[in-house]
C-alpha positions in Angstrom: 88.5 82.4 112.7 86.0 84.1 115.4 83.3 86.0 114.5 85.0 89.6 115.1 87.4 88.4 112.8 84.7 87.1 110.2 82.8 89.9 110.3 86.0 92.1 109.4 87.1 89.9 106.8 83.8 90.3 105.1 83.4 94.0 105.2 86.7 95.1 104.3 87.1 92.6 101.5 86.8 94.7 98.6 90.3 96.5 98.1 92.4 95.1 100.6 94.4 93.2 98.1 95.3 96.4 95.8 95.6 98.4 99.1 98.1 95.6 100.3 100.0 96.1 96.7 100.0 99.7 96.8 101.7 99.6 100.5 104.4 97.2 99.8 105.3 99.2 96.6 105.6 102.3 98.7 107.7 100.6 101.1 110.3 99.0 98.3 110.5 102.2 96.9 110.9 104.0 100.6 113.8 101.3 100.6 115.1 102.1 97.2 118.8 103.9 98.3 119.5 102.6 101.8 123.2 102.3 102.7 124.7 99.0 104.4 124.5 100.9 107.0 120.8 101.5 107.3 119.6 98.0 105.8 121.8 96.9 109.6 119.4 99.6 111.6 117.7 97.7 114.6 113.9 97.5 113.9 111.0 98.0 116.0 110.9 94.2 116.2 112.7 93.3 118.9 116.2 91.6 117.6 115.6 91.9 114.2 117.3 94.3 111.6 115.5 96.8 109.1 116.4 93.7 106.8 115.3 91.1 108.2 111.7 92.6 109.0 111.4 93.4 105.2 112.6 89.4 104.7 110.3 88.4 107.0 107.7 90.4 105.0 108.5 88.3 101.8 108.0 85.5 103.6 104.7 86.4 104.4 104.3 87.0 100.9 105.3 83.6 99.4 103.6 81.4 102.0 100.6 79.6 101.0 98.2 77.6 103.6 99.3 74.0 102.5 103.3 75.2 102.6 102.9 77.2 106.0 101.3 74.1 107.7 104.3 71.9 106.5 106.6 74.4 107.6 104.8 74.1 110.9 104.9 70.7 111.3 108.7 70.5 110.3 109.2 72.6 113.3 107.4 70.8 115.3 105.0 73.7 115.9 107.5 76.1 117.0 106.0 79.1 115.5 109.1 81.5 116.5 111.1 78.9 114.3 109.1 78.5 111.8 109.1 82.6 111.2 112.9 82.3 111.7 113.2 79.4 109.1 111.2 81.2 106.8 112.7 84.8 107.1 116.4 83.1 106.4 115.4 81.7 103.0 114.0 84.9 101.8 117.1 86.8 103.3 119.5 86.6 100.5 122.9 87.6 100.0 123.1 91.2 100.2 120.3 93.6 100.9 120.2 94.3 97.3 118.6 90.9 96.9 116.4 91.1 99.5 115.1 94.3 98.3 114.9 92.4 94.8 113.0 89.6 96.7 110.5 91.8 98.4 110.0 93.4 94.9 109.4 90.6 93.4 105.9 89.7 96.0 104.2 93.2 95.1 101.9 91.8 93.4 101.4 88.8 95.1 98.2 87.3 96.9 99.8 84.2 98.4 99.2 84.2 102.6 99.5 81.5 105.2 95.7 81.0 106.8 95.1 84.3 107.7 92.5 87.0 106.2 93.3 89.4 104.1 93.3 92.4 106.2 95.6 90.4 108.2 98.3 90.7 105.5 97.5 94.4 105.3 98.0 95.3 109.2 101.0 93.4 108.7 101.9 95.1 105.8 101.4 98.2 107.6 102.8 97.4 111.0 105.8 95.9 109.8 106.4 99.1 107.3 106.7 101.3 110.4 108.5 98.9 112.3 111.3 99.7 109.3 110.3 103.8 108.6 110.4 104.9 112.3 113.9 103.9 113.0 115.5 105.0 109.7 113.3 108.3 109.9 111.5 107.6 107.0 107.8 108.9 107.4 104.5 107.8 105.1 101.4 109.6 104.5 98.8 106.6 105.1 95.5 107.0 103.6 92.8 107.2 106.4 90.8 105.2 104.8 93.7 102.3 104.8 94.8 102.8 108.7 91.4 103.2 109.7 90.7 99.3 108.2 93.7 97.7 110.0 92.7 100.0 113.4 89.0 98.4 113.0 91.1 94.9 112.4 92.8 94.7 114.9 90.6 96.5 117.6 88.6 93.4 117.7 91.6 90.7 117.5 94.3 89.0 118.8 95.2 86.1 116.2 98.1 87.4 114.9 98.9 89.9 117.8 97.6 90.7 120.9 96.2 93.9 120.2 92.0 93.6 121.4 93.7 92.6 124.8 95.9 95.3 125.0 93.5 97.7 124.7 91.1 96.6 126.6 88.8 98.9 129.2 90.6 101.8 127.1 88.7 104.3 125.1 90.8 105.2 121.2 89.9 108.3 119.3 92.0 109.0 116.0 92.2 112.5 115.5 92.6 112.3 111.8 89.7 110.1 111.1 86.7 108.2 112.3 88.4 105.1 114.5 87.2 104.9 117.7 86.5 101.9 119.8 85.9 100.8 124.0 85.7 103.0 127.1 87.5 103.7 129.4 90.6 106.5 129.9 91.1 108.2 126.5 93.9 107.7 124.3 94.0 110.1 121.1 95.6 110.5 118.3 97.1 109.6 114.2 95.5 106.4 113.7 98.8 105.3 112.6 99.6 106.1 116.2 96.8 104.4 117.5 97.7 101.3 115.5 101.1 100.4 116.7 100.8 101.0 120.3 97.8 98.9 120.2 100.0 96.3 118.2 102.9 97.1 121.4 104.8 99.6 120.0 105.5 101.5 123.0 107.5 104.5 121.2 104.1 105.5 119.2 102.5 106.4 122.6 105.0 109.1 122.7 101.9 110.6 119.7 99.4 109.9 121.6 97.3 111.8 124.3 94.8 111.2 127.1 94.4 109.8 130.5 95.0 106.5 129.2 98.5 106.9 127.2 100.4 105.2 130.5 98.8 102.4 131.0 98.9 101.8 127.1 102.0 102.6 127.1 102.6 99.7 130.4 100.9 97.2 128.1 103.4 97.5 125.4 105.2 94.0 125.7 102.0 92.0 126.5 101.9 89.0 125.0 
């Protein structure tokens, strides 16, 4: 872990579990009455249904350090496989199950080796990745969207998201994130959140001089 990433660990400790538990609980019950229809609705993650992001979520959810390094080595440290591997056996049979599945992590505190904000910009990220497309829209609380912004402004472990942004100045409108310099990009911190995490469609709520090139930056990698 590098030191950005330390320090953020460390100072957003307190709470990020129950904020992580209060997030996926919206999200299940955001998911509550889909039709088949909708569980088959393309996600922001490229190739991969509203479904299978929300299995891919449980995964998350189930993995513990000593079973995601197995995992990894069984794939011969194919990461892509190794999320693929693990997203099929949390899939189910029918969406109703994998709803059930997702559910059933709530609560749970299990992660691979990352920190714990980690699981909540994930949490987060991924929740949008399913909301946007189906029209399904969530009141964040600033405080929660501003800890994942401060996250991931200073990383790139899980996504590239410090590098994206890089020799850009961000300024959330509806709360106290900012970070770097550069040409401004404004906006929701939401917003603010997924572009820097690639989603190019969010810069379409942002503003500034520096929307483009953010917007340019979308499928670095």
């Amino acid at each position: 872990m590098t030191d950005p990433e330390l320090t953020a660990e460390r100072g957003h400790g307190a709470g990020v579990w129950s904020s992580i538990r209060t997030e996926r609980a919206a999200l299940a019950a955001d998911l509550a009455d889909l039709t088949d229809e909708q569980w088959a609705t393309p996600s922001l993650c490229t190739g991969l249904t509203v479904r299978e992001v929300l299995a891919h979520l449980t995964a998350g959810a189930s993995l513990s350090t000593v079973r995601w390094l197995a995992g990894v080595i069984r794939c011969r440290f194919d990461f892509d496989k190794q999320v693929a591997v693990r997203l099929a056996e949390q899939l189910g049979a029918d969406p109703a199950e994998t709803l059930a599945r997702f559910r059933h992590v709530v609560p749970s505190t299990t992660k691979p080796p990352l920190p714990a904000i980690a699981m909540l910009g994930e949490t987060l990220v991924h929740g949008e990745d399913i909301r946007r497309p189906l029209g399904v829209r969530r009141d964040y609380p600033i405080d929660v969207v501003t800890r994942v912004a401060e996250y991931y402004q200073g990383s790139d472990m899980v996504v590239v998201a410090k590098k994206r942004i890089a020799g850009l100045r961000l300024a959330a409108d509806d709360g106290p994130f900012t970070t770097g310099s550069g040409p401004v990009v404004s906006g929701p911190t939401v917003a603010l959140v997924m572009a820097m995490t690639g989603r190019a469609t969010y810069c379409d709520d942002l503003e500034g001089d520096g929307v483009e090139l953010l917007r340019d930056r979308s499928g670095m990698a």
